[in-house]
CHARMM-style PDB file with segment names, atoms N, HN, CA, C and O in Angstrom:
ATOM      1  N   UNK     1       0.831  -1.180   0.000  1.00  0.00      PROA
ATOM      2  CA  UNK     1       0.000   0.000   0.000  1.00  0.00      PROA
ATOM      3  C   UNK     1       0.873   1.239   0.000  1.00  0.00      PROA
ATOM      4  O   UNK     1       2.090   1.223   0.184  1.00  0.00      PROA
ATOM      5  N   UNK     2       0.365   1.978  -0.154  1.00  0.00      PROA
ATOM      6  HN  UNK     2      -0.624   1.991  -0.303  1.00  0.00      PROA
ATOM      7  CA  UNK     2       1.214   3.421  -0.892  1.00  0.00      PROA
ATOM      8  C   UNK     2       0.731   4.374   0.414  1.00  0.00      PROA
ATOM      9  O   UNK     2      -0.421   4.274   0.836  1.00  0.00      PROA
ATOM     10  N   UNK     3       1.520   5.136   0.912  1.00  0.00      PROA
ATOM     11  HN  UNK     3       2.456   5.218   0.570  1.00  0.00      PROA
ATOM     12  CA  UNK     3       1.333   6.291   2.034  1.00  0.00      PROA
ATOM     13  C   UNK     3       0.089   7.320   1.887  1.00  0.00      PROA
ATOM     14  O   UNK     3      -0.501   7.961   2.757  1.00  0.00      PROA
ATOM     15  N   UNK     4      -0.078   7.263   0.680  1.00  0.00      PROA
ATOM     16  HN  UNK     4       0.401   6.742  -0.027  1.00  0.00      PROA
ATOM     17  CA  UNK     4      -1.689   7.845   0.625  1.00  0.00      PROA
ATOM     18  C   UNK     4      -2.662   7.055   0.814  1.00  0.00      PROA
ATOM     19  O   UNK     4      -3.793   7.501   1.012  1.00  0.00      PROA
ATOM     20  N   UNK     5      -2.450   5.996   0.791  1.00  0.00      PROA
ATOM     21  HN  UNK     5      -1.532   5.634   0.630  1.00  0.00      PROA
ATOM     22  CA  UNK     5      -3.662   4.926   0.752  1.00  0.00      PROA
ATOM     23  C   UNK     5      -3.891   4.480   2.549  1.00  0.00      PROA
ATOM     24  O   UNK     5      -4.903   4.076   3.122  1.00  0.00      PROA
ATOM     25  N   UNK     6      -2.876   4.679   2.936  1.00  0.00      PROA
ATOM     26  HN  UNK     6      -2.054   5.007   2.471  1.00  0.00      PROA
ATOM     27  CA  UNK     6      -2.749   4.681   4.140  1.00  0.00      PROA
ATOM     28  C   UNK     6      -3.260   5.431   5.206  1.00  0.00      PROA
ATOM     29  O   UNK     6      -3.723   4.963   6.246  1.00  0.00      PROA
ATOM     30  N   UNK     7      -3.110   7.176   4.765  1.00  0.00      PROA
ATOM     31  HN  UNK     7      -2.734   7.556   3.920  1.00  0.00      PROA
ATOM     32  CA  UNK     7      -3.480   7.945   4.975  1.00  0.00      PROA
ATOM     33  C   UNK     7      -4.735   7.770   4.901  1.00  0.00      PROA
ATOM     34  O   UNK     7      -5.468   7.593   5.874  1.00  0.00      PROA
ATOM     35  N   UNK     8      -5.131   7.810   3.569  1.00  0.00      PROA
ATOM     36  HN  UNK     8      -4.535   7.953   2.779  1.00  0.00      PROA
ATOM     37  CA  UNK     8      -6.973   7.948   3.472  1.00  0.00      PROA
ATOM     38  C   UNK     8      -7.662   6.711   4.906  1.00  0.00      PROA
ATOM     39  O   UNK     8      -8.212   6.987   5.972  1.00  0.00      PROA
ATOM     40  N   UNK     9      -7.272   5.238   4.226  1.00  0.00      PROA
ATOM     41  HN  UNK     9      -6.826   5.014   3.359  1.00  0.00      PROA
ATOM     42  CA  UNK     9      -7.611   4.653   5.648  1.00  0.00      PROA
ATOM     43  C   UNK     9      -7.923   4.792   6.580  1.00  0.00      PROA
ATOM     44  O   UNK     9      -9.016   4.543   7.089  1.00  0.00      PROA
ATOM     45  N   UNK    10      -6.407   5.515   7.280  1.00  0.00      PROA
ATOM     46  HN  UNK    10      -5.519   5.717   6.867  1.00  0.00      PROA
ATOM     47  CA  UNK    10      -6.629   6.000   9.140  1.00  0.00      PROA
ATOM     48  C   UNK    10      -7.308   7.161   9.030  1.00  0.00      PROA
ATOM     49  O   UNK    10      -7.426   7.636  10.159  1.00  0.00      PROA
ATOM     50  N   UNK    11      -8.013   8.119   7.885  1.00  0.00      PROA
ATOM     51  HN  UNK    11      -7.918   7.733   6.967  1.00  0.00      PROA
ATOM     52  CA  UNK    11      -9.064   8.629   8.370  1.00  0.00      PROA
ATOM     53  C   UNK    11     -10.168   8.280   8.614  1.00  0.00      PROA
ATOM     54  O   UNK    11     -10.793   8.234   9.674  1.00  0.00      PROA
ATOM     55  N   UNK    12     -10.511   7.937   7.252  1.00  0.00      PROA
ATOM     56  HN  UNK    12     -10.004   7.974   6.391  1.00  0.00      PROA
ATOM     57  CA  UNK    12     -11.728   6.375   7.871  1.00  0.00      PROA
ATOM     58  C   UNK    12     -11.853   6.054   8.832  1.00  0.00      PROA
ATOM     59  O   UNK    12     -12.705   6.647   9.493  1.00  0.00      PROA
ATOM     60  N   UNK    13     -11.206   5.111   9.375  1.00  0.00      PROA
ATOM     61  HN  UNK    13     -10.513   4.630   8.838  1.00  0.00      PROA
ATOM     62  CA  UNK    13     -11.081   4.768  10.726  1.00  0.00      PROA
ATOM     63  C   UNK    13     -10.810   5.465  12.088  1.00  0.00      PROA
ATOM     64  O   UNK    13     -10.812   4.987  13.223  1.00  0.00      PROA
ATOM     65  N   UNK    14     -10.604   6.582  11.704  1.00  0.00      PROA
ATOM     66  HN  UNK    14     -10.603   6.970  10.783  1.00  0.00      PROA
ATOM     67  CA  UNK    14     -10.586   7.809  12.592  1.00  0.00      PROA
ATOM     68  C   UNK    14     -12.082   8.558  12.864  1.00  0.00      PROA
ATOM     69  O   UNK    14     -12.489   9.006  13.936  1.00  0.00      PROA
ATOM     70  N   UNK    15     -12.613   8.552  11.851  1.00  0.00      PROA
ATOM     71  HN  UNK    15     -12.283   8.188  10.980  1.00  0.00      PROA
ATOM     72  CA  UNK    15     -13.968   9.573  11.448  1.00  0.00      PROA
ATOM     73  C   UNK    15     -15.140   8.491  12.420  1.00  0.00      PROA
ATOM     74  O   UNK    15     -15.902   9.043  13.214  1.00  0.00      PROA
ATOM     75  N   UNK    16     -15.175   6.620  12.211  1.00  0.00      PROA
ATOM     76  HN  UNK    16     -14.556   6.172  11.566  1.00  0.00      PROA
ATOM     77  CA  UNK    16     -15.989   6.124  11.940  1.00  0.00      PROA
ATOM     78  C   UNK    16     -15.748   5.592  13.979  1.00  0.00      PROA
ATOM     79  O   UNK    16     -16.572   5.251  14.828  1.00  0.00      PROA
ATOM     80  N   UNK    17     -14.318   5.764  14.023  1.00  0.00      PROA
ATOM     81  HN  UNK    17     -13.648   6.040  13.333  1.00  0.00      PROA
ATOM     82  CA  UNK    17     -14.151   5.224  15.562  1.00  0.00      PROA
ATOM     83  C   UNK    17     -15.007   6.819  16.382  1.00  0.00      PROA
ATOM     84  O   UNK    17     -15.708   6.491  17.339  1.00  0.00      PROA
ATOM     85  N   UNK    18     -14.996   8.357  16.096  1.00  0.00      PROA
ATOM     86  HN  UNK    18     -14.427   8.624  15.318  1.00  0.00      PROA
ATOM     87  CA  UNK    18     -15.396   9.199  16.547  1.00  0.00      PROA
ATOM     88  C   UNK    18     -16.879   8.763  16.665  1.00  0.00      PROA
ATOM     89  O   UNK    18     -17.439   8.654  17.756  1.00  0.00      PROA
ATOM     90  N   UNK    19     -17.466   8.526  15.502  1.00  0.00      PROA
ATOM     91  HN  UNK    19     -17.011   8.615  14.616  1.00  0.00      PROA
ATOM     92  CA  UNK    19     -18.661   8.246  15.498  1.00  0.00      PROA
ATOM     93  C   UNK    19     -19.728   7.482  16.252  1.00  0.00      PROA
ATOM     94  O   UNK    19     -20.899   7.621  16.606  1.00  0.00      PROA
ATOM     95  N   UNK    20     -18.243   6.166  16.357  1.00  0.00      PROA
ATOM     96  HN  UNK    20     -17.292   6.053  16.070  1.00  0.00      PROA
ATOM     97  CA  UNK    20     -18.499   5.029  17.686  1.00  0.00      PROA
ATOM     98  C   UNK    20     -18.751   5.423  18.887  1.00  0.00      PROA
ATOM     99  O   UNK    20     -19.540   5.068  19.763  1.00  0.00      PROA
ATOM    100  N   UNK    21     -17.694   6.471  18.751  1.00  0.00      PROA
ATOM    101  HN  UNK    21     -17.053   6.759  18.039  1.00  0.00      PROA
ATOM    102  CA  UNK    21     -17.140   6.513  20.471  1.00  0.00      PROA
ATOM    103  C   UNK    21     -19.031   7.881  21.025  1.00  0.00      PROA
ATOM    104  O   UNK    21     -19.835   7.779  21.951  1.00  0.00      PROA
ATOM    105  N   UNK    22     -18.933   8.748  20.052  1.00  0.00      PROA
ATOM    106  HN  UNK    22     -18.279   8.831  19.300  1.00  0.00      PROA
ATOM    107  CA  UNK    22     -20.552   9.353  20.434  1.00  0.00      PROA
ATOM    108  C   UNK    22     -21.529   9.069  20.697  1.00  0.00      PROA
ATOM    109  O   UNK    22     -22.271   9.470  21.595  1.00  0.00      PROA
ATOM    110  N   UNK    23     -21.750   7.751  19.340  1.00  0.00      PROA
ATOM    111  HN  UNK    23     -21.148   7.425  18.611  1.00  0.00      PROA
ATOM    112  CA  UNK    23     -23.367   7.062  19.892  1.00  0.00      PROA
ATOM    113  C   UNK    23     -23.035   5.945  21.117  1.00  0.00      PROA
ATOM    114  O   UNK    23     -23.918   5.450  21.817  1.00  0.00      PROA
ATOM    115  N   UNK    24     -21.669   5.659  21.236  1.00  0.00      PROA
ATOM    116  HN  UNK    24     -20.951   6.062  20.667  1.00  0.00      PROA
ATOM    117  CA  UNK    24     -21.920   5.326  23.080  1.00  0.00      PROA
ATOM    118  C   UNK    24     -21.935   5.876  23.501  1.00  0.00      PROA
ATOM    119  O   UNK    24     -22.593   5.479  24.463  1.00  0.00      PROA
ATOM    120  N   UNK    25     -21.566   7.184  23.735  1.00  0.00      PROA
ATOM    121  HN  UNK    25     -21.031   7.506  22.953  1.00  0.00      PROA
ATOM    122  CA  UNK    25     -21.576   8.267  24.742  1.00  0.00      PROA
ATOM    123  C   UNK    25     -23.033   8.729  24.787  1.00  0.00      PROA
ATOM    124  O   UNK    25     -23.375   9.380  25.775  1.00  0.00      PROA
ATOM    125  N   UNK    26     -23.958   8.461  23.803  1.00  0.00      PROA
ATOM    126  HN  UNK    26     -23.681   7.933  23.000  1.00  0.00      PROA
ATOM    127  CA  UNK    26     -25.402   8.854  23.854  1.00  0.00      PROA
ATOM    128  C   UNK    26     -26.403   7.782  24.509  1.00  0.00      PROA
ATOM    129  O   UNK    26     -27.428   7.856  25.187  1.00  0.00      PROA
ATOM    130  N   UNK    27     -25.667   6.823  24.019  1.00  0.00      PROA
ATOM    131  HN  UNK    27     -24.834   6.763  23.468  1.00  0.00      PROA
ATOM    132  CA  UNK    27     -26.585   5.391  24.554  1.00  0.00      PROA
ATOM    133  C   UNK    27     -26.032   4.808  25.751  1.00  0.00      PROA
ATOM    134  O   UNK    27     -26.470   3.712  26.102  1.00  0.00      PROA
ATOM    135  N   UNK    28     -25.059   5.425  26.486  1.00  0.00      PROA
ATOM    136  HN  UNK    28     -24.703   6.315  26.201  1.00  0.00      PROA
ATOM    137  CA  UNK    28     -24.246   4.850  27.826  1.00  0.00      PROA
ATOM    138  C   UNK    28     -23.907   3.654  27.518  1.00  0.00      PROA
ATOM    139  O   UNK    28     -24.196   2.688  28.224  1.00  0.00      PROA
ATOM    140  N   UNK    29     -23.019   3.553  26.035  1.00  0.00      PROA
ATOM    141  HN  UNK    29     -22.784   4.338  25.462  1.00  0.00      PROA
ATOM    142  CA  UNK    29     -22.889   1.936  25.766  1.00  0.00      PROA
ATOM    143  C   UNK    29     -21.450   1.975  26.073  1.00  0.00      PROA
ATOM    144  O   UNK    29     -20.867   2.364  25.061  1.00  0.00      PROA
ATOM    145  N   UNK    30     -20.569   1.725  27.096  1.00  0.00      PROA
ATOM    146  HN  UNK    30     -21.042   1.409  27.919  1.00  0.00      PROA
ATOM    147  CA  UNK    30     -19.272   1.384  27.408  1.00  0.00      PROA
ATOM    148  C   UNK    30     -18.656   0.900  26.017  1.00  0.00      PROA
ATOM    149  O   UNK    30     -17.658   1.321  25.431  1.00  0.00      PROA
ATOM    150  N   UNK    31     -19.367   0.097  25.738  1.00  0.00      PROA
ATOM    151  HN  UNK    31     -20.177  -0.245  26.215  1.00  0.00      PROA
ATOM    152  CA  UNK    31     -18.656  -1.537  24.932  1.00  0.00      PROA
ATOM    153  C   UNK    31     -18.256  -0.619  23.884  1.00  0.00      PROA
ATOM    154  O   UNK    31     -17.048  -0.460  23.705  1.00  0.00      PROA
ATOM    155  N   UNK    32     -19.316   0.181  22.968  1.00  0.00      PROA
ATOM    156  HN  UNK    32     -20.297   0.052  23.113  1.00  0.00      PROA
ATOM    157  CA  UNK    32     -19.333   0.943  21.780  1.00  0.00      PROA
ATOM    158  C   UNK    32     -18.428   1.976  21.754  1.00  0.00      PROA
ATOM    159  O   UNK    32     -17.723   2.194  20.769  1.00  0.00      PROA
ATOM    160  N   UNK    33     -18.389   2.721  22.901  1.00  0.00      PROA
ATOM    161  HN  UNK    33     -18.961   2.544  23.701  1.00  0.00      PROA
ATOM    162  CA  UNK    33     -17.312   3.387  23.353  1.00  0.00      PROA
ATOM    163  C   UNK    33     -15.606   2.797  23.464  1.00  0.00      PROA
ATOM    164  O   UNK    33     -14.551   3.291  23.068  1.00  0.00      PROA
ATOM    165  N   UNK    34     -15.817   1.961  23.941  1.00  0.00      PROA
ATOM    166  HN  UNK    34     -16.675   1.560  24.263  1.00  0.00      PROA
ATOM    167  CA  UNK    34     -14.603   1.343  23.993  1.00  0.00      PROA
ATOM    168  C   UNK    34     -14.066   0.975  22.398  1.00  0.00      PROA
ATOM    169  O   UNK    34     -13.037   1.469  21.938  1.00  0.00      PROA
ATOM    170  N   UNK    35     -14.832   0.141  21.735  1.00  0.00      PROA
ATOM    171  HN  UNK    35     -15.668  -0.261  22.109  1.00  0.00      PROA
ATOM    172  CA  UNK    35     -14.670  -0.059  20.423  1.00  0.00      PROA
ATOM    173  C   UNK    35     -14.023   1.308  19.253  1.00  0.00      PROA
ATOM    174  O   UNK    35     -13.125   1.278  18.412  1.00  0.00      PROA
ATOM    175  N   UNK    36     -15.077   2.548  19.753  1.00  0.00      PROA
ATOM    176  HN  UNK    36     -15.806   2.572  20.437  1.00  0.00      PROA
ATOM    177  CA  UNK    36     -14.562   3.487  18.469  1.00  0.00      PROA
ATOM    178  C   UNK    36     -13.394   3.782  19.180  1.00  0.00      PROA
ATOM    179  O   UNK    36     -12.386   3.772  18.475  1.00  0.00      PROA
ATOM    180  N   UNK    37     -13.263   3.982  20.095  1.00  0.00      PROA
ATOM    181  HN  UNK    37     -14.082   3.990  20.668  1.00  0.00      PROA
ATOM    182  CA  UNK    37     -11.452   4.198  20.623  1.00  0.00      PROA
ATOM    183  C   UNK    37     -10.842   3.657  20.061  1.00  0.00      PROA
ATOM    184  O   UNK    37     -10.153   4.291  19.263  1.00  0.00      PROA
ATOM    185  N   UNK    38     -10.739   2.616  20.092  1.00  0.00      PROA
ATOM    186  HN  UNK    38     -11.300   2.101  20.740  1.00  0.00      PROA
ATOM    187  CA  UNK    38      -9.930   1.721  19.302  1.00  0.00      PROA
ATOM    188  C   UNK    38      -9.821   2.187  18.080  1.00  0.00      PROA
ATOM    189  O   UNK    38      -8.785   2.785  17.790  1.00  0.00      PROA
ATOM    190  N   UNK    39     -10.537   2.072  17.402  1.00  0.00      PROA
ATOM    191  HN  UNK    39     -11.379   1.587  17.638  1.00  0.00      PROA
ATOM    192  CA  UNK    39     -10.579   2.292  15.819  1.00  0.00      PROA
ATOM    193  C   UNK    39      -9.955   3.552  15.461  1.00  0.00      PROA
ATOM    194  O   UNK    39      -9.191   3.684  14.504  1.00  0.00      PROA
ATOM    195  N   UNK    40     -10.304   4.476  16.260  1.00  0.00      PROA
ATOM    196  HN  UNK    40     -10.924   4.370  17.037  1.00  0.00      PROA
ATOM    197  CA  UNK    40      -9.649   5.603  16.403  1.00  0.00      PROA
ATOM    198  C   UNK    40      -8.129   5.665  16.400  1.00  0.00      PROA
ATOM    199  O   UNK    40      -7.339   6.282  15.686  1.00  0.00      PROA
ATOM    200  N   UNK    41      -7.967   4.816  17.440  1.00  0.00      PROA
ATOM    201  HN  UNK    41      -8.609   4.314  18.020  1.00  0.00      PROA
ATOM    202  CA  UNK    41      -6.211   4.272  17.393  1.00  0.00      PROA
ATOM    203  C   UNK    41      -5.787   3.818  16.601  1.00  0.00      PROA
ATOM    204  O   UNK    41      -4.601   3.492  16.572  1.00  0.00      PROA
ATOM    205  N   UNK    42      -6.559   3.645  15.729  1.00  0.00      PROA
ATOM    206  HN  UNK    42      -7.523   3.910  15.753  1.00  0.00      PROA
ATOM    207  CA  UNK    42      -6.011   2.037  14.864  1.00  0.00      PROA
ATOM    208  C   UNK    42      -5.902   3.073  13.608  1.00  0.00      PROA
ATOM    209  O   UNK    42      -5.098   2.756  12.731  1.00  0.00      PROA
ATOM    210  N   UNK    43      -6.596   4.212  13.453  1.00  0.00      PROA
ATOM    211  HN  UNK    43      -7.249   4.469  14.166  1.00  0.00      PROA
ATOM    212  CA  UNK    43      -6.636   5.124  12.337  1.00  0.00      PROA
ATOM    213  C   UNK    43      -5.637   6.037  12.415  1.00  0.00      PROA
ATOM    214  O   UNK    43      -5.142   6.502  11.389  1.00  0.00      PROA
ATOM    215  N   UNK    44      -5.283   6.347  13.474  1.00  0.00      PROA
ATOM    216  HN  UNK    44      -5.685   5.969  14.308  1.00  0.00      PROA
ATOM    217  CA  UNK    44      -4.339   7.389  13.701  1.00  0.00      PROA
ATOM    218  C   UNK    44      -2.852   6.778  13.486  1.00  0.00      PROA
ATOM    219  O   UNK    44      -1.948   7.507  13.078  1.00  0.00      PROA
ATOM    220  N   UNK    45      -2.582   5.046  13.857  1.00  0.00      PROA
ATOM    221  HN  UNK    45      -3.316   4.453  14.188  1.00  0.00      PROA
ATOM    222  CA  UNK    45      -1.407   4.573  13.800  1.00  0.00      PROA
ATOM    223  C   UNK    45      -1.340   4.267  11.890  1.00  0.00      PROA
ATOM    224  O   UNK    45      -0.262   4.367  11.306  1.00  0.00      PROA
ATOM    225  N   UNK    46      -2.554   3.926  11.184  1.00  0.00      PROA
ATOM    226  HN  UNK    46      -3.430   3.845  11.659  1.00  0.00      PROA
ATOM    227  CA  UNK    46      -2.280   4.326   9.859  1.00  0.00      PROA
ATOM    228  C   UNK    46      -1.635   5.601   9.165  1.00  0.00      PROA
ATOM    229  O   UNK    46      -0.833   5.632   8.232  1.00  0.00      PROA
ATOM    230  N   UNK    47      -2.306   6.825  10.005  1.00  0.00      PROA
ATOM    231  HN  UNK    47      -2.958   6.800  10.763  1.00  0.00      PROA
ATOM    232  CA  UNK    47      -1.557   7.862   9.343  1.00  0.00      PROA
ATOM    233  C   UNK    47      -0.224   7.947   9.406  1.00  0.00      PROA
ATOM    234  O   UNK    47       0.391   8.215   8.374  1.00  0.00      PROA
ATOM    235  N   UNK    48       0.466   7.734  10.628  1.00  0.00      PROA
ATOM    236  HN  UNK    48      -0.033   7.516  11.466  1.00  0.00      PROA
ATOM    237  CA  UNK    48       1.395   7.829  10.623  1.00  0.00      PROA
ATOM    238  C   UNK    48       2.590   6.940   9.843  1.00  0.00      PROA
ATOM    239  O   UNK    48       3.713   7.220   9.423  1.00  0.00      PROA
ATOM    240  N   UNK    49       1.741   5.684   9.869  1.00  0.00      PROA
ATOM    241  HN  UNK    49       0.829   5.457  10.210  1.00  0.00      PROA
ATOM    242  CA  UNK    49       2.628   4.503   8.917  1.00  0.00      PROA
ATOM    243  C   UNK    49       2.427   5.125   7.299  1.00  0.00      PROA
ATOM    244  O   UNK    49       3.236   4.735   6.456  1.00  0.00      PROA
ATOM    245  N   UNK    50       1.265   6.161   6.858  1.00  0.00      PROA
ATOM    246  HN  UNK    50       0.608   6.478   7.542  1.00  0.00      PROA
ATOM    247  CA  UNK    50       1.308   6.602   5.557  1.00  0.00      PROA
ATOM    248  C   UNK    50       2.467   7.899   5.569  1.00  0.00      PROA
ATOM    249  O   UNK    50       3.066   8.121   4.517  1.00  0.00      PROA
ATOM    250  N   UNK    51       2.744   8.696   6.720  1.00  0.00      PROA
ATOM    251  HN  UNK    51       2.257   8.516   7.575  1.00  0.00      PROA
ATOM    252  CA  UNK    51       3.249   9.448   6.088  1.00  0.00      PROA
ATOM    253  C   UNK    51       5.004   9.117   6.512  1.00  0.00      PROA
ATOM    254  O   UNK    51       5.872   9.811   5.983  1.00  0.00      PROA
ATOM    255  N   UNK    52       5.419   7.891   7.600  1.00  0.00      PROA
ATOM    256  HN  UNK    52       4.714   7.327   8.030  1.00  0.00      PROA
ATOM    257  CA  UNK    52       6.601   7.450   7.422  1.00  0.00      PROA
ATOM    258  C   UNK    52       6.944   6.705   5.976  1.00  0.00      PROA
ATOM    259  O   UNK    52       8.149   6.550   5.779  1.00  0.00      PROA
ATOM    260  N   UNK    53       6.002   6.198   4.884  1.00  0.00      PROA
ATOM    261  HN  UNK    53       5.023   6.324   5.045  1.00  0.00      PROA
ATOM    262  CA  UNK    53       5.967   5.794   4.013  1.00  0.00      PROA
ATOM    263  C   UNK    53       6.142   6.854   2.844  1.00  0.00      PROA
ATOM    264  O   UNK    53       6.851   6.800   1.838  1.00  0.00      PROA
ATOM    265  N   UNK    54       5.573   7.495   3.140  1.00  0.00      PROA
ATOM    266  HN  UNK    54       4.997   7.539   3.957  1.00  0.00      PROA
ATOM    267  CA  UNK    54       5.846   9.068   2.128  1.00  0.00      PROA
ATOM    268  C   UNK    54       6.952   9.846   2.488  1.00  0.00      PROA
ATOM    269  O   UNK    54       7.156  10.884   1.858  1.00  0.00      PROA
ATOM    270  N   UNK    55       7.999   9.383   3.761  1.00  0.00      PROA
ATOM    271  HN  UNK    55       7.834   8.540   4.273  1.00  0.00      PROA
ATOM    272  CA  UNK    55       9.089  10.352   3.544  1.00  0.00      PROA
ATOM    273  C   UNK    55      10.174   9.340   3.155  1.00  0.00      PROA
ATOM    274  O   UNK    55      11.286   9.616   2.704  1.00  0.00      PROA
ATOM    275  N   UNK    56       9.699   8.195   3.390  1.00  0.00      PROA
ATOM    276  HN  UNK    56       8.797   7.971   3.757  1.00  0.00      PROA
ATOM    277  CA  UNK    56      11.165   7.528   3.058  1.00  0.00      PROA
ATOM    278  C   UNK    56      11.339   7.455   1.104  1.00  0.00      PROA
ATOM    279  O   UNK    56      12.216   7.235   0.269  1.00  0.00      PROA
ATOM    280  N   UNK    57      10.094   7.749   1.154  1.00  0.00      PROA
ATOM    281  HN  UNK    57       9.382   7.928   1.832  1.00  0.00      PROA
ATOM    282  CA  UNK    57      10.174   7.735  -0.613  1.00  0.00      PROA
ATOM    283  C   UNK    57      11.342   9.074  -1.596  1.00  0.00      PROA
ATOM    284  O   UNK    57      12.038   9.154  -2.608  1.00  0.00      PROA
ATOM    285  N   UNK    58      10.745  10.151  -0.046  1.00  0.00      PROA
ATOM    286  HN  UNK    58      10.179  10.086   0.776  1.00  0.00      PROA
ATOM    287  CA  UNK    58      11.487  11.457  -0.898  1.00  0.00      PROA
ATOM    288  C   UNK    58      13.211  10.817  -1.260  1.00  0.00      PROA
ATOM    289  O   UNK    58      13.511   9.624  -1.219  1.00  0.00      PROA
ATOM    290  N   UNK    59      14.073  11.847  -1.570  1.00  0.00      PROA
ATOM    291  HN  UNK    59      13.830  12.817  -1.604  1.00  0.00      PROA
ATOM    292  CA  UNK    59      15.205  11.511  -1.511  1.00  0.00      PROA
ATOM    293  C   UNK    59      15.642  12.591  -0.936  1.00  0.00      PROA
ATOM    294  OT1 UNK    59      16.837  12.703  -0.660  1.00  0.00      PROA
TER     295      UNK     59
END
């Protein structure tokens, strides 16, 4: 996968874990909450693997 593709990803997964983490916070659902965290994490450690991928490319 290419550092943009990466990028786009961990937003995804950034946008969709926020989303999680609200409608538990609306529905007092721990579990759901707990879950978009995650995803959240899991989106944010993509970006960063896209844009260590995009500098090692420069020269």
């Amino acid at each position: 996968m290419s550092g943009t593709t990466d990028k786009a990803k961990g937003l995804a997964n950034e946008a969709v874990g926020n989303i999680k983490q609200g409608v538990g916070k609306v529905t007092d659902n721990d579990k759901l909450r707990a879950e978009g965290k995650a995803q959240e994490l899991k989106g944010e450690a993509q970006q960063i693997k896209g844009n260590v991928k995009d500098a090692l490319k420069k020269p």
